[in-house]
KOLTIRO-811271 format. One record per residue: residue in one letter; chain; x negated, y negated, z of N, C-alpha, C in turn. Coordinates in steps of 0.05 Angstrom, whole numbers. Example, Ala and Ser with C-alpha at 12.3 -4.5 7.8 and 13.67 -1.06 7.14 Angstrom:
<pts>
A, A, -264, 114, 156, -246, 90, 156, -264, 66, 156
S, A, -257, 45, 142, -273, 21, 143, -258, -1, 157
</pts>
This chain:
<pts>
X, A, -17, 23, 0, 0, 0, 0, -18, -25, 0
X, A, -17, -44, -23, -26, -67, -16, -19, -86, 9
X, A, -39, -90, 27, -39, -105, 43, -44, -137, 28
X, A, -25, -153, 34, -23, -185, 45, -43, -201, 58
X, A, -42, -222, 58, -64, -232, 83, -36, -243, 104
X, A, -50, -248, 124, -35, -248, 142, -20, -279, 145
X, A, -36, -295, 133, -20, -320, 130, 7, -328, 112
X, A, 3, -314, 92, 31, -304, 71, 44, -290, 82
X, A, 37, -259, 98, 66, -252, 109, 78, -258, 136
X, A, 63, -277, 155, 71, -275, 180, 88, -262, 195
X, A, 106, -279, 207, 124, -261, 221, 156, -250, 206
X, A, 162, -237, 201, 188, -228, 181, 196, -204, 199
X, A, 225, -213, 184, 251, -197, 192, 269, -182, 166
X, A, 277, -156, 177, 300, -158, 166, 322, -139, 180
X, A, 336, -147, 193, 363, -147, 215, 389, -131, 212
X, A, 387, -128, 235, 411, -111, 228, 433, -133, 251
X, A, 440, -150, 251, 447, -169, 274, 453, -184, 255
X, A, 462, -208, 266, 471, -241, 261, 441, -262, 269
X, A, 429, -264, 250, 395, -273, 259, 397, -308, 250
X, A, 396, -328, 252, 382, -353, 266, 356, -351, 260
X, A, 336, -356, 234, 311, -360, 226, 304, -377, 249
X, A, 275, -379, 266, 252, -389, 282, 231, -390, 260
X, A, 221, -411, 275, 193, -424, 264, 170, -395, 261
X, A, 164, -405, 230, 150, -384, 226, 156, -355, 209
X, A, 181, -360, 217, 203, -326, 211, 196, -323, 173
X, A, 201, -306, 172, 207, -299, 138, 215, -285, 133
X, A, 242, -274, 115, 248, -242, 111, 235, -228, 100
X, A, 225, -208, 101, 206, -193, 88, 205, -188, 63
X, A, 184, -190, 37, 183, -199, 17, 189, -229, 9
X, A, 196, -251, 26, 192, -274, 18, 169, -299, 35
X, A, 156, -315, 22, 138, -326, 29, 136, -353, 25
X, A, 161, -363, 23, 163, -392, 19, 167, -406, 50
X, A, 175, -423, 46, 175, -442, 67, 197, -435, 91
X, A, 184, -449, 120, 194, -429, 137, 222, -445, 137
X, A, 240, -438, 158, 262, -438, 167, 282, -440, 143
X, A, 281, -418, 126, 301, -412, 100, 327, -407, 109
X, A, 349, -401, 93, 377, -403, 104, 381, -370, 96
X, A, 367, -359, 78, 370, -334, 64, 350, -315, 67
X, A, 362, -312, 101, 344, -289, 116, 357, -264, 122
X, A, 362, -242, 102, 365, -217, 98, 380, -207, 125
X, A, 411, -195, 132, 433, -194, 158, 435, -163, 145
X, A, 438, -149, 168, 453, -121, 161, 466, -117, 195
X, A, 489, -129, 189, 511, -118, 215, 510, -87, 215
X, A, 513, -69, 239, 511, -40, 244, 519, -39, 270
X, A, 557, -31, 273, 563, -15, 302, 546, 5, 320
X, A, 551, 5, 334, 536, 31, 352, 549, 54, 342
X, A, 575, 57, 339, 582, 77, 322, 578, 84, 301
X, A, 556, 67, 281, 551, 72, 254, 519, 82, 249
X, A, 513, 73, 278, 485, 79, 285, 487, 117, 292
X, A, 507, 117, 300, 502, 143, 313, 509, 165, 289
X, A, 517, 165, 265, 527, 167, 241, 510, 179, 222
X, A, 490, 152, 219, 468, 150, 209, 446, 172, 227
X, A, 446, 170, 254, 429, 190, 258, 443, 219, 256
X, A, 463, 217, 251, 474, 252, 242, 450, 254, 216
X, A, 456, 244, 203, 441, 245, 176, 409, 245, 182
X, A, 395, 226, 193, 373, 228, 191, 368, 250, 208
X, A, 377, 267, 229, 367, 288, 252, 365, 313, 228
X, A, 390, 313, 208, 384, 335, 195, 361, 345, 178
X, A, 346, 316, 176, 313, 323, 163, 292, 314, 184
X, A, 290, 313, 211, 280, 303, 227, 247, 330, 219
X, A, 224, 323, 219, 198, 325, 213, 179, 309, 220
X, A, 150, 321, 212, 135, 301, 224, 115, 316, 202
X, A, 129, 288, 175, 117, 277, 150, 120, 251, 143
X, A, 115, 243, 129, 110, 205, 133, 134, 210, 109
X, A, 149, 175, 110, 166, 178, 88, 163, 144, 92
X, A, 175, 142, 50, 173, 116, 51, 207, 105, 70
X, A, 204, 78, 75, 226, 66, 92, 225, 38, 71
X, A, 249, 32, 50, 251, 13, 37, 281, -3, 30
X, A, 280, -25, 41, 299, -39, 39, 313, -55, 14
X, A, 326, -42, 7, 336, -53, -28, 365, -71, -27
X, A, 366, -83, -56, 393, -101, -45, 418, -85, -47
X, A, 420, -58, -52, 437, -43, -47, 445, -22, -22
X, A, 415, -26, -2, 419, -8, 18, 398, -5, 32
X, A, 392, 17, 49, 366, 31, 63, 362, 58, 44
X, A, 327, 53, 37, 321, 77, 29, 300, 93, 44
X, A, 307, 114, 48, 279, 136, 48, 272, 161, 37
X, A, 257, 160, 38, 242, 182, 9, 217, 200, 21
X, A, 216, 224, 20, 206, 233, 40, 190, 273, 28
X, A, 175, 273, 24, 165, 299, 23, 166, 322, 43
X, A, 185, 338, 35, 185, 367, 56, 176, 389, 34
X, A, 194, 410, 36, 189, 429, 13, 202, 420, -8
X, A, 221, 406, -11, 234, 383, -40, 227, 359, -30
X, A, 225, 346, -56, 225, 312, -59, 253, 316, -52
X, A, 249, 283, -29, 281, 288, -15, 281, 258, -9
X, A, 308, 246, -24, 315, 218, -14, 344, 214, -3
X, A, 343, 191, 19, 364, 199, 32, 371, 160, 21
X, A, 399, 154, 6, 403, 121, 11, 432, 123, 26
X, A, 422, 106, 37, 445, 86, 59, 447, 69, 47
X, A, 471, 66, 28, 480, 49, 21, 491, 22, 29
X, A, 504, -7, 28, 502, -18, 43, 533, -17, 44
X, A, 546, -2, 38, 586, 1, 48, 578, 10, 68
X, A, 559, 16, 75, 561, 34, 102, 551, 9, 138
X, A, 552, -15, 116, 548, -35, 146, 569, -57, 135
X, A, 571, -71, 160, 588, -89, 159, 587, -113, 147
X, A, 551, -119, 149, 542, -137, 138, 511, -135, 122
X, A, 503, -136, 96, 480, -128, 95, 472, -147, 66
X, A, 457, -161, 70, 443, -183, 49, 413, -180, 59
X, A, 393, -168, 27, 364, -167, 26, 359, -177, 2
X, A, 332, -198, 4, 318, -209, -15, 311, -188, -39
X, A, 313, -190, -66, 297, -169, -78, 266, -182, -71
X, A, 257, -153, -83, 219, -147, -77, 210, -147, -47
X, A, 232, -130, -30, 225, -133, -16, 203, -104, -8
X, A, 188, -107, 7, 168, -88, 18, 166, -62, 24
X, A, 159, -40, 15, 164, -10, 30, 146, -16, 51
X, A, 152, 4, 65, 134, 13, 89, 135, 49, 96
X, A, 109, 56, 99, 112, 87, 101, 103, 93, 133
X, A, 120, 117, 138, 116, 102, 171, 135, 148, 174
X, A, 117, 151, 200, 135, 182, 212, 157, 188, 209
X, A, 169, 205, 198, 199, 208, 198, 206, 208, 226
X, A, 198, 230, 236, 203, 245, 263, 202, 229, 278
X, A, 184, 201, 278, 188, 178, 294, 204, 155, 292
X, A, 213, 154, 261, 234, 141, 255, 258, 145, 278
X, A, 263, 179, 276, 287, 190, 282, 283, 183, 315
X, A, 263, 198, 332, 268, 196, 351, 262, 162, 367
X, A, 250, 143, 353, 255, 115, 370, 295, 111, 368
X, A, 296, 110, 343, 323, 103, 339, 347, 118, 364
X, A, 333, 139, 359, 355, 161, 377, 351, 148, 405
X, A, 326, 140, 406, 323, 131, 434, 341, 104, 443
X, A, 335, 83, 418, 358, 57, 429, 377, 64, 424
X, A, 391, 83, 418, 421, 86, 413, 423, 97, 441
X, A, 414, 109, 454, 426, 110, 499, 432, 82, 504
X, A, 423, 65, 490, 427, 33, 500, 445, 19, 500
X, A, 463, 42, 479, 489, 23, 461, 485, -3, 450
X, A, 461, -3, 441, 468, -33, 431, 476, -46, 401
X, A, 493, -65, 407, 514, -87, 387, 499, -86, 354
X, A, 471, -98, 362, 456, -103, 343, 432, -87, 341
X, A, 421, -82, 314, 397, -68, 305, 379, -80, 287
X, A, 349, -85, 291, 329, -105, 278, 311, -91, 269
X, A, 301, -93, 254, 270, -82, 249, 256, -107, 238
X, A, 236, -111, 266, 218, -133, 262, 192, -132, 252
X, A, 186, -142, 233, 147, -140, 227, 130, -169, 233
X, A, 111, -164, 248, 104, -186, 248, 68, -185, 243
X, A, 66, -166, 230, 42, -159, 212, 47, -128, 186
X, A, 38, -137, 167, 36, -118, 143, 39, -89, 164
X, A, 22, -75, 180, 19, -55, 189, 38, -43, 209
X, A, 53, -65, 222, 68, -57, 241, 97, -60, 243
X, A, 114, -50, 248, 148, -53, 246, 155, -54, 284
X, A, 172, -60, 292, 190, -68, 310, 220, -56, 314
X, A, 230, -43, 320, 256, -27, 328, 268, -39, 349
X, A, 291, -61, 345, 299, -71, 371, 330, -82, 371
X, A, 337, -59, 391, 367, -72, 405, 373, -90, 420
X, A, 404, -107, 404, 410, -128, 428, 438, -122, 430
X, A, 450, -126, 457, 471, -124, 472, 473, -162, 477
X, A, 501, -156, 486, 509, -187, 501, 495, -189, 527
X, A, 501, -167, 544, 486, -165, 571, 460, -162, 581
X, A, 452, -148, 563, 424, -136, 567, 393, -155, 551
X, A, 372, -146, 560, 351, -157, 548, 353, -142, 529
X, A, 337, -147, 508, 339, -132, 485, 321, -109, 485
X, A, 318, -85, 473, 307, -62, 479, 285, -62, 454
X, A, 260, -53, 455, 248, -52, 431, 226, -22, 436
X, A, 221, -15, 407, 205, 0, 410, 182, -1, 385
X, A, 159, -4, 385, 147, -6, 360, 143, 21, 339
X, A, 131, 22, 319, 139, 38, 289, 105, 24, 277
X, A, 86, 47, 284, 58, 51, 267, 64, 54, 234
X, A, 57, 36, 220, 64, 44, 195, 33, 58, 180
X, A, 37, 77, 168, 11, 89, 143, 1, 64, 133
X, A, -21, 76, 115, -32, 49, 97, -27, 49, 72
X, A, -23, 78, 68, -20, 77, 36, 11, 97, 33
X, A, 34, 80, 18, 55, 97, 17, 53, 121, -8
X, A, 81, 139, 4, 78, 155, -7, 90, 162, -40
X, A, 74, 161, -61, 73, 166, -87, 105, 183, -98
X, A, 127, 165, -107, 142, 174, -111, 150, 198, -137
X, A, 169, 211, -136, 164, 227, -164, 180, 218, -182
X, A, 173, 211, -211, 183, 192, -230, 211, 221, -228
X, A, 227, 213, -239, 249, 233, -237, 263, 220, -265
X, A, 261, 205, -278, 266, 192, -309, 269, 219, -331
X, A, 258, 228, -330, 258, 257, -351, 276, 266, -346
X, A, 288, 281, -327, 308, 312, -314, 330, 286, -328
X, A, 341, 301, -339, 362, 309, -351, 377, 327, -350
X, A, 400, 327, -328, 416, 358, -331, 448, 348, -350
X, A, 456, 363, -356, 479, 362, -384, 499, 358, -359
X, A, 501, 375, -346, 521, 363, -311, 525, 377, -295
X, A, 527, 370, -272, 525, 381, -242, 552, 408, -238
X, A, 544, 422, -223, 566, 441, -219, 566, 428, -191
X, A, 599, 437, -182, 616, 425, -148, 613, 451, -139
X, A, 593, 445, -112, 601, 480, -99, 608, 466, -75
X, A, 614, 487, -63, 626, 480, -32, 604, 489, -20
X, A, 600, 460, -6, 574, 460, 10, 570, 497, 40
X, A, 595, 499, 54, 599, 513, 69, 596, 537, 52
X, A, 604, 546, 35, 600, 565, 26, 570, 574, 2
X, A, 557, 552, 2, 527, 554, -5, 508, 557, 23
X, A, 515, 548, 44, 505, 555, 71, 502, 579, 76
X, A, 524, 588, 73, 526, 624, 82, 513, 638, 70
X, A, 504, 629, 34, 492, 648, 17, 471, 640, 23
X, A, 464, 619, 23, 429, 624, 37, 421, 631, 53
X, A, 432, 626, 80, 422, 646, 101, 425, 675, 99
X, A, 443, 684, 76, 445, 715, 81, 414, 723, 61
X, A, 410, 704, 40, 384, 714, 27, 366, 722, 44
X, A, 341, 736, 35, 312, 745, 44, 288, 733, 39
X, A, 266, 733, 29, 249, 715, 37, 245, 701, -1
X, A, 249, 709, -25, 250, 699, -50, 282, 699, -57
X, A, 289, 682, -65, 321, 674, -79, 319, 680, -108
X, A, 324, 682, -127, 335, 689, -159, 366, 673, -158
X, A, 362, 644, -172, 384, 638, -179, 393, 641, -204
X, A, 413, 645, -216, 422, 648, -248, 458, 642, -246
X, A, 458, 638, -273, 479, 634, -284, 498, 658, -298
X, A, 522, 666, -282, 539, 689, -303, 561, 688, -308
X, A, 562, 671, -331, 591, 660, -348, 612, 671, -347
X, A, 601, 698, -354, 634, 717, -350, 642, 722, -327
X, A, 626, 724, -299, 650, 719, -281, 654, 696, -261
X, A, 650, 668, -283, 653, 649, -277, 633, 639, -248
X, A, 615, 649, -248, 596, 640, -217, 570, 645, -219
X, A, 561, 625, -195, 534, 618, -192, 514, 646, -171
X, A, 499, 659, -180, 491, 683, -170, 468, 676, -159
X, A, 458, 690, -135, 443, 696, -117, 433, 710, -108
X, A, 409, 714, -118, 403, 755, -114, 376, 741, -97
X, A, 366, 770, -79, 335, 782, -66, 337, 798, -59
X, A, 311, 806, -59, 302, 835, -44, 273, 830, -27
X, A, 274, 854, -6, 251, 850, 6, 248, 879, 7
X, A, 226, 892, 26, 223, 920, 32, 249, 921, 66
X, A, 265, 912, 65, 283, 918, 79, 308, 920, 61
X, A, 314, 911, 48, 343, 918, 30, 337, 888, 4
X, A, 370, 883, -4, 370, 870, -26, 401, 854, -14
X, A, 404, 833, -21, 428, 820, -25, 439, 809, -53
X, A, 456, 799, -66, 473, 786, -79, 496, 780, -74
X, A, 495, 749, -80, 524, 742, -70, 528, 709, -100
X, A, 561, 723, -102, 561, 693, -127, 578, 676, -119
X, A, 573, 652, -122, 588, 622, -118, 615, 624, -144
X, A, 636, 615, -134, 657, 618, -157, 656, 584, -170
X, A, 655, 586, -194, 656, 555, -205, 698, 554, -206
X, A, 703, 531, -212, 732, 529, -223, 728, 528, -251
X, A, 750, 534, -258, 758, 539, -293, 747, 513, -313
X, A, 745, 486, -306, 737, 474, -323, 707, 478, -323
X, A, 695, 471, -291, 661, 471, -304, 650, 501, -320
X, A, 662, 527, -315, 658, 550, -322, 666, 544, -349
X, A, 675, 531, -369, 673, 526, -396, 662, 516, -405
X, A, 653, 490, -388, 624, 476, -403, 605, 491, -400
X, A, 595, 507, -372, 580, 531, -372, 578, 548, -403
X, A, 589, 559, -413, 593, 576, -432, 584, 562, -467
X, A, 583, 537, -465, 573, 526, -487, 559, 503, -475
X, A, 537, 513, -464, 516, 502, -456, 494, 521, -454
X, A, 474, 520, -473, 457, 541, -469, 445, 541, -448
X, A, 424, 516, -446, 409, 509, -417, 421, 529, -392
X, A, 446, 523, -386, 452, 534, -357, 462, 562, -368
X, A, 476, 562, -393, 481, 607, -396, 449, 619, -392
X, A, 433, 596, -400, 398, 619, -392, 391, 614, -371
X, A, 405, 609, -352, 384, 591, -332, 371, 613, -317
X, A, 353, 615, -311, 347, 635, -281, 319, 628, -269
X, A, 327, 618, -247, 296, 602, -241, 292, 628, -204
X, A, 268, 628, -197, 268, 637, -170, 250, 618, -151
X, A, 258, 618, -129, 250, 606, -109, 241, 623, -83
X, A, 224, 597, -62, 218, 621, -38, 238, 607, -18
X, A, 261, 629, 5, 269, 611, 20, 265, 596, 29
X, A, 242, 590, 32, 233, 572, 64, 235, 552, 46
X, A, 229, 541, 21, 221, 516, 4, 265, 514, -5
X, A, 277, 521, -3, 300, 517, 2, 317, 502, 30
X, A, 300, 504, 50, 310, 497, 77, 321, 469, 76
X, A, 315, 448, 70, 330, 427, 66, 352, 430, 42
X, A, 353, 440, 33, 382, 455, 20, 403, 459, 36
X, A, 397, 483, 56, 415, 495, 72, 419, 478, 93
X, A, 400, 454, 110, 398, 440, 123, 418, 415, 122
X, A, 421, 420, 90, 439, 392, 76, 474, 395, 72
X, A, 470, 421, 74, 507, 429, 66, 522, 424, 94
X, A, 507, 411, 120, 527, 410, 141, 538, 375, 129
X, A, 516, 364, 107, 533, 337, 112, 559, 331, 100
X, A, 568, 344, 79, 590, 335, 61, 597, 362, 60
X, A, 631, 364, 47, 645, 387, 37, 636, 392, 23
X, A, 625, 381, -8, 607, 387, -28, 584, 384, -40
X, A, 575, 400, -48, 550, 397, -58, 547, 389, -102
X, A, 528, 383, -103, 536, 378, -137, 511, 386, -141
X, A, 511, 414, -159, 477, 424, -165, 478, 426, -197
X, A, 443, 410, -206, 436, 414, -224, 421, 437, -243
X, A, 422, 446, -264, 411, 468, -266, 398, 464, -297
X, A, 369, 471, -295, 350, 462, -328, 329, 477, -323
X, A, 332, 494, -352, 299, 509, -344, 276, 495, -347
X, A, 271, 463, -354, 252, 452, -351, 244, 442, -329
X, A, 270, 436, -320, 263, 412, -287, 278, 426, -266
X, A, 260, 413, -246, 267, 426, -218, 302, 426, -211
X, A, 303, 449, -188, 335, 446, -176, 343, 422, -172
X, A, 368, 408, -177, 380, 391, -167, 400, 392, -156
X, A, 401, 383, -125, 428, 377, -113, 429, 349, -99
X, A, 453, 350, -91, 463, 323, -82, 488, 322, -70
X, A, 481, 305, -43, 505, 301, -26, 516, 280, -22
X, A, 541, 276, -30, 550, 244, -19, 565, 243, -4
X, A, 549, 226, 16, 562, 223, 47, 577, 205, 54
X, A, 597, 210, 70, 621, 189, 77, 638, 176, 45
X, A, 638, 193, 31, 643, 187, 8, 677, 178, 12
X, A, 691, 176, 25, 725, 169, 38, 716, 136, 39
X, A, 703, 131, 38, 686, 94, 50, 687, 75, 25
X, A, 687, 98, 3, 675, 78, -20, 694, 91, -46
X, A, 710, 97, -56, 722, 105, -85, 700, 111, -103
X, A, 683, 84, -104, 663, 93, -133, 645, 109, -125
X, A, 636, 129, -138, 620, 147, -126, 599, 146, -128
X, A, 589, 116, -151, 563, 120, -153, 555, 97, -139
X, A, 562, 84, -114, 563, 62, -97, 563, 78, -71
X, A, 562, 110, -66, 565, 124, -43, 532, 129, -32
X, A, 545, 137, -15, 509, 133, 11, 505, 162, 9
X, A, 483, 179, -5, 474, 210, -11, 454, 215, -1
X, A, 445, 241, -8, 417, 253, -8, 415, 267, -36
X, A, 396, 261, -47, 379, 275, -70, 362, 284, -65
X, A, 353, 318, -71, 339, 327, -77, 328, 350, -97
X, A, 300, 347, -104, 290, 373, -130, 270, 381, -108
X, A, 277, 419, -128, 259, 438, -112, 240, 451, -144
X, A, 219, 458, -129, 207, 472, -149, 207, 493, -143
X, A, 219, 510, -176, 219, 536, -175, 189, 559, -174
X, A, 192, 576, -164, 162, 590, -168, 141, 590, -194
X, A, 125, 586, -203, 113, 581, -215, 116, 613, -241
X, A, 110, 631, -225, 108, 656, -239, 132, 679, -236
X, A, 158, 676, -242, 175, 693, -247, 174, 721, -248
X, A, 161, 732, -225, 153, 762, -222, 180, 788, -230
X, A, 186, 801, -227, 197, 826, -226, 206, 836, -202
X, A, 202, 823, -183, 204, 831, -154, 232, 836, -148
X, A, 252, 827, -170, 281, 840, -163, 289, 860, -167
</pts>
């Protein structure tokens, strides 16, 4: 991450509160003159806080992820066994205005999760994240009653290299039911075999180990099972995977009823969850998780 000098970025904000610019202040990514009127607000209940950490606990790790504030929302982006991005969109606060260009910062997940978890015992009204150097972030609640609670946030130096995702191209997502892709993965063994079988309309799931073998198929509904069928890409599909590089998969189906998976023998798995999707009609304005897995490299025989 390019570092700033410290006289250009001084002290900056960007809030989750009703903020009043101070001498000096700047929202992060802007560098003009101090006491501006268009200092970046993101209103957030304690109940929306606690929401949000449903979501973030379900990838809770200790891998660095980028943390980036866009004028459409909160992003983070984060390496486990899939490239995995999670946006918080901004329907999901009450109030939320950010400068464009504003700044990533790459900083612990696992510490993301647990300061946050920690000011939320606090209950408090308002949520800030203060920087008041390139390197360092600020986590701080305010209540009407209380002093305000803070915890600081070590950020990395260099963020983490995102994956251009511009190419993948899938022709279109199949709707599974998240609950019922849960169950088939945990019943798998230690390699998965996913494929496509038109004629009985579903998404199949085979392994074997030297203990036995499973298969179990996802039922599509009658329309996507037709596009299935005149679509070569997904009638060939058959990619294999190792469970464990699936786990934020299975990790992900507690958030939404549905899941929407992509399928291309060139590019990685795709799925995707959109969360609290009842909040927003348009669906491409909803707050998700994306992620691609890579399939095994060498397609053995092992089934």
């Amino acid at each position: 991450m390019t570092k700033r000098s410290f006289e250009t970025f001084q002290e900056q904000e960007i809030a989750f509160s009703d903020h009043i610019p101070q001498k000096g202040t700047y929202p992060i990514g802007f560098t003009g003159t101090t006491g501006v009127s268009s200092v970046p607000n993101v209103h957030v209940s304690t109940q929306m806080i606690k929401r949000i950490l449903n979501i973030l606990n379900t990838f809770k790790a200790d891998v660095d992820c980028n943390l980036e504030f866009t004028p459409v929302g909160v992003q983070l982006f984060a390496l486990y066994s899939a490239t995995t991005a999670i946006k918080l969109r901004k329907h999901l606060f009450t109030d939320y205005s950010v400068l464009p260009g504003t700044k990533p910062y790459c900083i612990k997940f696992s510490v993301i999760v647990k300061k946050l978890d920690a000011l939320y015992k606090f209950k408090p009204k308002h949520l800030s994240f203060i920087s008041i150097s390139p390197d360092n972030l600020t986590l701080e609640g305010r209540s009407d009653t209380k002093k305000p609670v803070k915890f600081g946030l070590t950020t990395q130096d260099t963020l983490l290299e995102k994956l251009d995702v511009s190419e993948f191209k899938y022709d279109f997502l199949l709707r599974i039911c998240a609950e019922d892709l849960w169950h088939t993965l945990e019943a798998m063994t230690t390699r998965v075999s996913i494929r496509m079988d038109c004629p009985s309309k579903s998404l199949v799931f085979e392994s074997s180990d030297d203990n036995g073998t499973a298969e179990m198929a996802l039922a599509l509904d009658n329309e996507t099972a037709a596009k299935c069928r005149t679509n070569a890409n997904i009638v060939n599909y058959k990619a294999s995977f190792l469970k464990s590089n699936l786990s934020q998969l299975a990790k992900s189906t507690k958030l939404a009823t549905h899941v929407l998976i992509g399928l291309h023998p060139d590019y990685p798995l795709y799925a995707t969850y959109s969360l609290y999707d009842d909040f927003n009609s348009d669906g491409a304005a909803n707050s998700e998780v994306c992620m691609y897995f890579s399939p095994m490299v060498e397609d053995s025989d092992w089934l």
